[in-house]
DRENSE-117694 format. One line per field, with one value per residue: residue number from 1; x, y, z of N, C-alpha, C in turn; residue in three letters. Coordinates in Angstrom, 3 decimals. Layout:
N
k: c(NUM,...);
n.X: c(X,...);
n.Y: c(Y,...);
n.Z: c(Z,...);
ca.X: c(X,...);
ca.Y: c(Y,...);
ca.Z: c(Z,...);
c.X: c(X,...);
c.Y: c(Y,...);
c.Z: c(Z,...);
r: c(Ala,...);
***
This chain:
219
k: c(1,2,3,4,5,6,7,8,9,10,11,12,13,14,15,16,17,18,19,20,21,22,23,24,25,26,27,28,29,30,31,32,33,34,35,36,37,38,39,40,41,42,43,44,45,46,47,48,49,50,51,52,53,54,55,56,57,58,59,60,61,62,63,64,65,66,67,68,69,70,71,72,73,74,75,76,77,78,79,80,81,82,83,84,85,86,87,88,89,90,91,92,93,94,95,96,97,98,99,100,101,102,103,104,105,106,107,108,109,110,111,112,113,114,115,116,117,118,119,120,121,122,123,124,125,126,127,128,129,130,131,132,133,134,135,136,137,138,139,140,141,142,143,144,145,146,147,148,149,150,151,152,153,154,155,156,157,158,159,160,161,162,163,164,165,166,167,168,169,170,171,172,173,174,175,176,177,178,179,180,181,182,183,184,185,186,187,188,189,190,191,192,193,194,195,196,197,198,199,200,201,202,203,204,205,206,207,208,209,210,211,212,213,214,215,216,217,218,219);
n.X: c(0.852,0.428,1.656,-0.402,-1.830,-2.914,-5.393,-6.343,-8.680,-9.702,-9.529,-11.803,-13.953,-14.304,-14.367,-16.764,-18.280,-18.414,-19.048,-19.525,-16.652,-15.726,-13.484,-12.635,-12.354,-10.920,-8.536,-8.565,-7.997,-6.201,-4.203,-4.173,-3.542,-1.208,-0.151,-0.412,0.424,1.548,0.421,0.636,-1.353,-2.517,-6.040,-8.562,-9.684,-8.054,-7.420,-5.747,-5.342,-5.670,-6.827,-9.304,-10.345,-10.971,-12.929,-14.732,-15.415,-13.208,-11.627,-10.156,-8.472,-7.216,-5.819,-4.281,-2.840,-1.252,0.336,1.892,2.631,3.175,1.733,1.390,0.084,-0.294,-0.783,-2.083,-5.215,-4.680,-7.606,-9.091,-7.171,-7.338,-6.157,-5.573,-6.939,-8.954,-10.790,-11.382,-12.875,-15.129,-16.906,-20.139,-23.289,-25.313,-23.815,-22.367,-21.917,-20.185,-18.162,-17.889,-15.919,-14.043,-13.156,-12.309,-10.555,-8.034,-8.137,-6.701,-4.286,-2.974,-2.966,-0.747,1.121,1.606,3.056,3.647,1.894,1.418,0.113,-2.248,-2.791,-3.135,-4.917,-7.521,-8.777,-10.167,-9.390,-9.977,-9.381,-8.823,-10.249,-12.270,-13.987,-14.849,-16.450,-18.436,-19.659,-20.016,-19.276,-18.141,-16.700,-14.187,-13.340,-13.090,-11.041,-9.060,-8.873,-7.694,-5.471,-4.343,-3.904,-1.624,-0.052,-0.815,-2.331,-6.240,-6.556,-4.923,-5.258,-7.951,-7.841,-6.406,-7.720,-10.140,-8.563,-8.177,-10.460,-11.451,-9.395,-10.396,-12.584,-14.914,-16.698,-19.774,-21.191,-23.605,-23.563,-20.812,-22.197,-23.432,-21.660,-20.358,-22.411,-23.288,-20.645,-20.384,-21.953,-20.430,-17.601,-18.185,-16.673,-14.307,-15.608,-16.771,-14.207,-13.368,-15.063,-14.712,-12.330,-12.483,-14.248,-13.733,-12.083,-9.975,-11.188,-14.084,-16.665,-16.490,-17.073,-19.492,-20.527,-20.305,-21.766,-24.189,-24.750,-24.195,-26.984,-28.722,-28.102);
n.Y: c(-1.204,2.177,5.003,7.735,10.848,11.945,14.261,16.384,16.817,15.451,12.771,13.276,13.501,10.747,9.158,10.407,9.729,6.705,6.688,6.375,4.667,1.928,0.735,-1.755,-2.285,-0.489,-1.347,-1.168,1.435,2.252,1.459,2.568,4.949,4.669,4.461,6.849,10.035,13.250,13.776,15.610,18.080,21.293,21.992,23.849,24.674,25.559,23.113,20.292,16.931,15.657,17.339,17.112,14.075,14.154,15.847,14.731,12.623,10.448,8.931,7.250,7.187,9.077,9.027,6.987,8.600,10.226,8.607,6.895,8.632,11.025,13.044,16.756,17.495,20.439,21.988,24.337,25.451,28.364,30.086,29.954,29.675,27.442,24.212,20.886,20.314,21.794,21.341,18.376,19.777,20.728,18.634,18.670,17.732,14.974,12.515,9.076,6.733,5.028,6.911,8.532,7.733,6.788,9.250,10.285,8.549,9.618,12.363,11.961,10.863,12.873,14.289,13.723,13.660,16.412,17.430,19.823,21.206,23.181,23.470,22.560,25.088,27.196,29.778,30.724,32.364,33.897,34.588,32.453,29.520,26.013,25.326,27.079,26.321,23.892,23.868,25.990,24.406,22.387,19.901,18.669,16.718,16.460,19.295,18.989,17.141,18.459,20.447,18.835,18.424,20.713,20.973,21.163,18.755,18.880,20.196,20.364,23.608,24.335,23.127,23.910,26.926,26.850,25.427,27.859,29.897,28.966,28.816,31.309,32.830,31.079,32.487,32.081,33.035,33.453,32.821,30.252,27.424,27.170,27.087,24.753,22.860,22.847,21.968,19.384,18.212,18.332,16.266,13.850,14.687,15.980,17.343,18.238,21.038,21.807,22.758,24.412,26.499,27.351,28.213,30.587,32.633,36.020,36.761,38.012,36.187,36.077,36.123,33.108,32.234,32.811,31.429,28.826,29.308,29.418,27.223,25.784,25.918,24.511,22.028);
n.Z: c(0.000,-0.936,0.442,2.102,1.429,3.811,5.461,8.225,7.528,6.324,7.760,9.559,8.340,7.557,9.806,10.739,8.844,9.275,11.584,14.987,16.811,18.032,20.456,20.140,17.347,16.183,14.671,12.204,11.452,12.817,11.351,8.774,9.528,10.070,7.641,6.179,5.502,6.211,9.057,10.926,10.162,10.124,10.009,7.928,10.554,12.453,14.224,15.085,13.948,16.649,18.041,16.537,16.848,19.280,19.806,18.103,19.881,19.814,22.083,22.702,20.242,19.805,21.941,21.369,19.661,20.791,22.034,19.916,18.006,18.898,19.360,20.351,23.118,24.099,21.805,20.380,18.556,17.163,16.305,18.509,20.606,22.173,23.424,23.852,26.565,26.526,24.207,25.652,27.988,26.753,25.928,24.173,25.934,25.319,26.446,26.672,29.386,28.870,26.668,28.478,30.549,28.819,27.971,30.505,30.571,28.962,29.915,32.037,30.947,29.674,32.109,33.448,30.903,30.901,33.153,34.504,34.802,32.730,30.345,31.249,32.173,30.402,29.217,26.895,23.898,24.835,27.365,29.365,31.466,31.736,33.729,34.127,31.490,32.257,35.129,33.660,31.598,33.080,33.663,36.261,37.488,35.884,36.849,39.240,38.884,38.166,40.544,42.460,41.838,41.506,44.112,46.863,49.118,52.134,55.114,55.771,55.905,54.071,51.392,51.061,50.693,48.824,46.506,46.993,45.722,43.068,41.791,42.192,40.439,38.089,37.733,38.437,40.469,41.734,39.752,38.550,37.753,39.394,41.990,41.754,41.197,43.872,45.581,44.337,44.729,47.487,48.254,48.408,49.460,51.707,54.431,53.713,51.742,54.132,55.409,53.572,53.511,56.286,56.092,54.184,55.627,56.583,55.014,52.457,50.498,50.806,48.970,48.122,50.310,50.668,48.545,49.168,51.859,51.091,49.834,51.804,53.387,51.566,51.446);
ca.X: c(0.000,1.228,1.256,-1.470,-1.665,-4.479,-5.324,-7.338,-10.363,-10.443,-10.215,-12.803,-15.059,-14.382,-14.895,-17.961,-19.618,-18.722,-19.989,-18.634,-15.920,-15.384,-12.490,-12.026,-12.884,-10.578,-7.461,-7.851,-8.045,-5.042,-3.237,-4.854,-3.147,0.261,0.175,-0.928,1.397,0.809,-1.191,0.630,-1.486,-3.415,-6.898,-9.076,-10.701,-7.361,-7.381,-4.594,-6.069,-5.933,-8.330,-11.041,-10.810,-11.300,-14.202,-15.734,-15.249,-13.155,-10.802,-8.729,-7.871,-6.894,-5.313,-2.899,-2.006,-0.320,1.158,2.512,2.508,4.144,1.201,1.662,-1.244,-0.151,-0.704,-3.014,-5.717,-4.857,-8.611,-9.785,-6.916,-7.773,-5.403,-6.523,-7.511,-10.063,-11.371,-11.870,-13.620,-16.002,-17.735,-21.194,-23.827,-25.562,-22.561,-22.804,-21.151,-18.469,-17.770,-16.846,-14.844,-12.829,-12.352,-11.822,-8.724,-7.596,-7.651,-5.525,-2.747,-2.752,-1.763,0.053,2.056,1.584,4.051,3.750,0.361,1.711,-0.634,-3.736,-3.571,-3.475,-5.975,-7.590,-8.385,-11.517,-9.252,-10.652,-8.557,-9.911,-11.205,-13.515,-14.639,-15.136,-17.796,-19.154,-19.848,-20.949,-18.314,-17.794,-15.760,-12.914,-12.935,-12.847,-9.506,-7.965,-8.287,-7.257,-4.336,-3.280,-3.873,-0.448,-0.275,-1.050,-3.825,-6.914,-6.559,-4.185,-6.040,-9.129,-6.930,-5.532,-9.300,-10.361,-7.462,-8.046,-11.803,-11.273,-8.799,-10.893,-13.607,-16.519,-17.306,-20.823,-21.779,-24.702,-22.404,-20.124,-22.888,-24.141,-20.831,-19.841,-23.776,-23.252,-19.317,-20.775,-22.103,-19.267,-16.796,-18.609,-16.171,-13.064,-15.704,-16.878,-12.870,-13.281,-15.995,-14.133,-11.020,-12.914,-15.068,-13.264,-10.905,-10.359,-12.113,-15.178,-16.745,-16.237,-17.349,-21.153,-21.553,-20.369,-22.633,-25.544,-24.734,-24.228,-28.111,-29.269,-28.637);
ca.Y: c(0.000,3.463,6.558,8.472,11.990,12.548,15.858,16.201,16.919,14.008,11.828,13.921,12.934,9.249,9.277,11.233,9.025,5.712,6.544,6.217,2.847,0.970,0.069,-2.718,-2.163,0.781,-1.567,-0.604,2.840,2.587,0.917,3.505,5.801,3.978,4.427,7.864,11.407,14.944,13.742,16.826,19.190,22.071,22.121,25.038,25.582,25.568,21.890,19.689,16.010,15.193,18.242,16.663,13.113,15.114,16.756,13.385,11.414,9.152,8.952,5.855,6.924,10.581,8.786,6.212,9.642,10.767,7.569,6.670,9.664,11.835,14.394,17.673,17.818,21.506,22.376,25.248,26.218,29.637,30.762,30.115,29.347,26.379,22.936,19.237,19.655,23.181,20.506,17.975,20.247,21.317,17.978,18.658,15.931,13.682,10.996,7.694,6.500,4.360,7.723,9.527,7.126,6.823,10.305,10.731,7.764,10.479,13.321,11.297,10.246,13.994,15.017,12.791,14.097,18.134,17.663,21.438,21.954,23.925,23.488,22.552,26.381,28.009,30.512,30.884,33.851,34.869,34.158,31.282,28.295,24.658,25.208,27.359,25.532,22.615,24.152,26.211,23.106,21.386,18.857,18.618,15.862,16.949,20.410,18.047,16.354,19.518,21.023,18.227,18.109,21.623,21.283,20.781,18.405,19.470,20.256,20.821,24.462,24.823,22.927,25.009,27.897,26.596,26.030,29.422,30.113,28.647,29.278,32.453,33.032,30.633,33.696,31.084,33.465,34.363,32.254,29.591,26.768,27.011,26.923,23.739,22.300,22.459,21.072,18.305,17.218,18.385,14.977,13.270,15.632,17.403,17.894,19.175,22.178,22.723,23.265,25.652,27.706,28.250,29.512,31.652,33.903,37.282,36.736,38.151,34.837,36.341,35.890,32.122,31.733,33.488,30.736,27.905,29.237,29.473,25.794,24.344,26.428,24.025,20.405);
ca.Z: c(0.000,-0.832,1.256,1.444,1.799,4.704,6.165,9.318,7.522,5.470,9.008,10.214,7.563,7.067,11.153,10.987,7.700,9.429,12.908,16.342,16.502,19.061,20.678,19.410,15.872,15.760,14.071,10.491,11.248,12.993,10.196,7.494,9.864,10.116,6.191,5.826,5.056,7.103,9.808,11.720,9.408,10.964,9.151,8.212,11.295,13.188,14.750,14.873,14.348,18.291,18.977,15.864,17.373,21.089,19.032,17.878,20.518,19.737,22.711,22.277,18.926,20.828,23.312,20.446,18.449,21.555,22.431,19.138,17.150,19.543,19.085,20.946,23.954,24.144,20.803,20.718,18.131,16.930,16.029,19.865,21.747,22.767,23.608,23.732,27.478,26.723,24.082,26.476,28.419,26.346,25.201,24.658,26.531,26.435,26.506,26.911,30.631,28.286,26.368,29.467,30.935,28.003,28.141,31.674,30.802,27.994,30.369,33.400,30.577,29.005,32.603,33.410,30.121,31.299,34.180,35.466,34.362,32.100,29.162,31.812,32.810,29.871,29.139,25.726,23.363,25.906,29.006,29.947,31.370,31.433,35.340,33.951,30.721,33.025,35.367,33.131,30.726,33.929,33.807,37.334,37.311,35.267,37.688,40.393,38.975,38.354,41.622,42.989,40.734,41.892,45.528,47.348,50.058,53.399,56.162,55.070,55.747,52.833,50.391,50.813,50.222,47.014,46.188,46.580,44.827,41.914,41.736,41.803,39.386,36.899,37.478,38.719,41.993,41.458,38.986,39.116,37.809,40.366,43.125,41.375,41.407,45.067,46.047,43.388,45.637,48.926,48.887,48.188,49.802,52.805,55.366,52.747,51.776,55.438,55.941,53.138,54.213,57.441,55.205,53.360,56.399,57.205,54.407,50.838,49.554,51.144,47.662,48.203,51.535,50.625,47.986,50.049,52.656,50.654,49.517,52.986,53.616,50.464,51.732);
c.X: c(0.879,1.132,0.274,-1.073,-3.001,-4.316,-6.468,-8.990,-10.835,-10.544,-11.476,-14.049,-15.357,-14.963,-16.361,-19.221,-19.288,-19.153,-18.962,-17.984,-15.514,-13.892,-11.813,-11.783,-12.075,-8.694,-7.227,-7.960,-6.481,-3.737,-3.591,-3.561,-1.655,0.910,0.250,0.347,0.959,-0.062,-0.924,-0.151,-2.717,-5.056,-7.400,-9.764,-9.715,-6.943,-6.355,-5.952,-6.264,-7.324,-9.342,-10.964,-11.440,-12.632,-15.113,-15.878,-14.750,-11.613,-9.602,-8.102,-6.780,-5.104,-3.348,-2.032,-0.778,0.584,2.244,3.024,3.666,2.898,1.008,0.516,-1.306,-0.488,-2.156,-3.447,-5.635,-6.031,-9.368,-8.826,-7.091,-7.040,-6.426,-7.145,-8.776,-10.870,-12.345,-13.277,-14.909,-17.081,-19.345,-22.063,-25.164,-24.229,-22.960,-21.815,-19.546,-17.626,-16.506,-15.966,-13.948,-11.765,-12.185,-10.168,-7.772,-7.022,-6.504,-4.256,-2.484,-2.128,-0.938,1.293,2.313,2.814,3.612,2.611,0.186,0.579,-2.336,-4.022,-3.046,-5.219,-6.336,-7.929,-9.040,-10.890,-9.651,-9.880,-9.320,-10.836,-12.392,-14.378,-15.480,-16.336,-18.811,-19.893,-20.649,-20.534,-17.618,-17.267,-14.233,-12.525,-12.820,-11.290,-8.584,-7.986,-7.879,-5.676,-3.523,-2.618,-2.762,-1.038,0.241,-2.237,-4.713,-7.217,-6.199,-4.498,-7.492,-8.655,-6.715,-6.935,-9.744,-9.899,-7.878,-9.497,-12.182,-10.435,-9.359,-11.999,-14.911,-17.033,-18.587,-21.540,-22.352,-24.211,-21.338,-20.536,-23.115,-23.387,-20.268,-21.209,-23.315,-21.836,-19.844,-21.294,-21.311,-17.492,-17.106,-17.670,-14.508,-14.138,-16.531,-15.638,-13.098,-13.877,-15.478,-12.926,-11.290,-13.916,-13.492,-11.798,-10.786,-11.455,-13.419,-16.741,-17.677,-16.925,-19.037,-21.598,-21.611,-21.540,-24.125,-25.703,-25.368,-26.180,-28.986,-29.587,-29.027);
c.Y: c(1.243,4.469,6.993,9.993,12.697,13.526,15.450,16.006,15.863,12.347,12.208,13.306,11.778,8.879,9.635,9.966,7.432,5.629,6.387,4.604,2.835,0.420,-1.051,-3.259,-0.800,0.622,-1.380,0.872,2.982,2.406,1.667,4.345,5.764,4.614,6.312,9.059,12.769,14.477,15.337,18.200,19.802,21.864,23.472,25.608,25.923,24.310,21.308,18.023,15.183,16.053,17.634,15.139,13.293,15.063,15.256,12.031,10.213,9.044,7.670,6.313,8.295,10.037,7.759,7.180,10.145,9.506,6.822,7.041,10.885,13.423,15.465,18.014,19.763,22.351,23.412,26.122,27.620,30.069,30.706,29.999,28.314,24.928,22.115,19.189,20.494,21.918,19.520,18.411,21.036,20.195,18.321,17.151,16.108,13.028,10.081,7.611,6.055,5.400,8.333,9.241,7.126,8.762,10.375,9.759,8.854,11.553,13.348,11.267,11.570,14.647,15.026,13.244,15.702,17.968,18.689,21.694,22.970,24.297,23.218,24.096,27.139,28.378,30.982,32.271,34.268,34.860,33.369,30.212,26.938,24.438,25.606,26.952,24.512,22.825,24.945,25.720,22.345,19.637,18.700,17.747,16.142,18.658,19.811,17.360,17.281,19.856,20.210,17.742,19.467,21.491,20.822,19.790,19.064,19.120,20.381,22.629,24.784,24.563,23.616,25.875,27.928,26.450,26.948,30.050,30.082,29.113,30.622,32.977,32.835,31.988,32.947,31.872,33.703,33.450,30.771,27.893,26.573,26.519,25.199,23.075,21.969,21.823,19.882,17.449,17.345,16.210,13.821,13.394,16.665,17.790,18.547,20.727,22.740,23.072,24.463,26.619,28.321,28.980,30.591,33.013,34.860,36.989,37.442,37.644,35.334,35.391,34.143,31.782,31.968,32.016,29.414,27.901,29.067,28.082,25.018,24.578,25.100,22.338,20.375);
c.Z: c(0.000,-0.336,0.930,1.443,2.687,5.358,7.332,8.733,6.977,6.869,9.155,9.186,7.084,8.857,10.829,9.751,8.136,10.896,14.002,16.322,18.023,19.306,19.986,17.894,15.371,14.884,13.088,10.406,11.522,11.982,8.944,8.314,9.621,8.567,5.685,6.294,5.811,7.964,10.746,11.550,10.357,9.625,9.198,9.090,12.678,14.264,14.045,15.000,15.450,18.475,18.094,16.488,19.091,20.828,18.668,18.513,20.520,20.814,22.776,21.122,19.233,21.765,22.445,19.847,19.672,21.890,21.463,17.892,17.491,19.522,20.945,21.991,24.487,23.136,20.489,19.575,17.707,16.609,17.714,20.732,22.732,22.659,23.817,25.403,27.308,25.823,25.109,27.184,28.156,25.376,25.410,25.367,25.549,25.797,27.696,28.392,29.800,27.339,27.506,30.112,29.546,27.571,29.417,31.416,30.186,29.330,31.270,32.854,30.000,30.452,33.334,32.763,30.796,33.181,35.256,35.393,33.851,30.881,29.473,32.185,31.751,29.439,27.507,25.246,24.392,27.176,29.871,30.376,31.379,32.441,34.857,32.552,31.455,33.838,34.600,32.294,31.650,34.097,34.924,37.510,36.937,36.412,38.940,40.311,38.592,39.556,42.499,42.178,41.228,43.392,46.335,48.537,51.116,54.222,55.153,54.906,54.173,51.563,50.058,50.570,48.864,46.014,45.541,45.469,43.465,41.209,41.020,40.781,37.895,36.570,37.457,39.849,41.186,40.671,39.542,38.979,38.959,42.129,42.885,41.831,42.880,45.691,45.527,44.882,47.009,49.421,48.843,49.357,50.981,53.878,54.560,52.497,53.066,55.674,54.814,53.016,55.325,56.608,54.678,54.416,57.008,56.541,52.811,49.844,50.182,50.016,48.011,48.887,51.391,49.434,48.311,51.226,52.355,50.224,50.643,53.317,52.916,50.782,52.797);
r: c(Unk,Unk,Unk,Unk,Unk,Unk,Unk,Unk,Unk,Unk,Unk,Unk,Unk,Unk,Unk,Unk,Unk,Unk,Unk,Unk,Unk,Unk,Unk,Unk,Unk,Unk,Unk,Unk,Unk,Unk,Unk,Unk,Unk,Unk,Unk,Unk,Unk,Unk,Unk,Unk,Unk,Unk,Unk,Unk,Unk,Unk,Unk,Unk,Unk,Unk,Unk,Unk,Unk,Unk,Unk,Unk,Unk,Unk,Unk,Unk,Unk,Unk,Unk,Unk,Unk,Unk,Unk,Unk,Unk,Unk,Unk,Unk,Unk,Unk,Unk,Unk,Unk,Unk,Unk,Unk,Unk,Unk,Unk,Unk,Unk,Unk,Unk,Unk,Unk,Unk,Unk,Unk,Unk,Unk,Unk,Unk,Unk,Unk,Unk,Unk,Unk,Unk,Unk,Unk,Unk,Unk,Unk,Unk,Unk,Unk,Unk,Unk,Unk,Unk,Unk,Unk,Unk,Unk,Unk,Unk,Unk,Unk,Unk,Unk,Unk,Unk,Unk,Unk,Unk,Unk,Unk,Unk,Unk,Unk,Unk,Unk,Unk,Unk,Unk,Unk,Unk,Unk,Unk,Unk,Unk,Unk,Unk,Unk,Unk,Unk,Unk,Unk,Unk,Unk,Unk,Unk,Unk,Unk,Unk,Unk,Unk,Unk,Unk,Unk,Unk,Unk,Unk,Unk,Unk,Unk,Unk,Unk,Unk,Unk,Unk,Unk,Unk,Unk,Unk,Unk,Unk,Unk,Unk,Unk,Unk,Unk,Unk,Unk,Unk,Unk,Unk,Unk,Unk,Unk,Unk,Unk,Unk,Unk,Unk,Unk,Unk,Unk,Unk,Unk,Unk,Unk,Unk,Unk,Unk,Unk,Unk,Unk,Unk,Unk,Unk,Unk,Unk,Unk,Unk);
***
């Protein structure tokens, strides 16, 4: 078989006209791929072909380009600003449970690769980083494994701190998303944000502490 010459868009559209694949059904793609010329190519809408398999869900196939491709999880959209984790974070729903697990494996080995969290905290053209894609999307999960990804070890003082921290920075104070999100872990997680309600009274994080309080009011 002879080289091809495939561009992102022409994945994108052999993906898209044979439907969502299955794990296990995803070996002659990979071997199309093996064969194939420019997969590094940006397409016209600024996507590298990691962010359109991100985009169409096909996370194993996401997950092989980086593993045996070498593709760049930093590599950042010039028309939005946007890397393979702002992707991520912006799948629309409904998804299937076996979707999201396969992306939640994606997101673990992407930062996993990000070391510093260098490429998890960038901020796109609107200033946005992935914290706040993530609740604002309503992907509480994935904002759950970042801030637990920043949070140094320590007391729990200091991790509510780093919290705040981050919260705030993403620019979630206030917003109705963000309320949702700490109700939603409260039940999971209730005595980490009762430590951070006490961090947050008669402190800067004020902010913080009014929508925690209005939370704890809720359950």
């Amino acid at each position: 078989m002879t080289q091809l010459d495939v561009s992102t868009r022409m994945i994108r559209c052999v993906l898209n006209a044979i439907g969502p694949v299955k794990l296990a059904d995803t070996s002659a793609l990979k071997y199309f791929l093996g064969k194939a010329t420019n997969l590094q190519a940006i397409d016209g809408e600024g996507m590298t072909l990691l962010h359109c398999l991100i985009v169409l869900k096909q996370y194993g196939l996401a997950k092989y380009l980086i593993e045996e491709y070498g593709f760049d999880i930093g590599a950042i959209n010039t028309q939005n600003g946007w890397n393979a984790f702002h992707y991520c974070a912006n799948i629309p729903f409904p998804e299937t449970n076996q979707n999201r697990m396969a992306r939640m494996d994606l997101l673990e080995h992407m930062m996993v690769k990000d070391h510093s969290d260098r490429h998890l905290s960038v901020r796109d053209s609107q200033g946005k980083n992935v914290l706040h894609h993530a609740v604002m999307n309503r992907h509480f999960w994935i904002a759950k494994c970042i801030l637990q990804r920043k949070m140094k070890v320590g007391n729990a003082e200091d991790q509510s701190s780093a919290v705040t921290r981050h919260l705030t920075r993403a620019g979630l104070i206030d917003t109705q998303q963000c309320s949702d999100f700490i109700l939603k872990d409260l039940n999971e997680d209730e005595a980490f944000w009762k430590a951070t309600l006490v961090q947050t009274r008669d402190t800067e994080q004020h902010s913080i502490g009014n929508v925690l309080g209005k939370a704890f009011v809720k359950v």
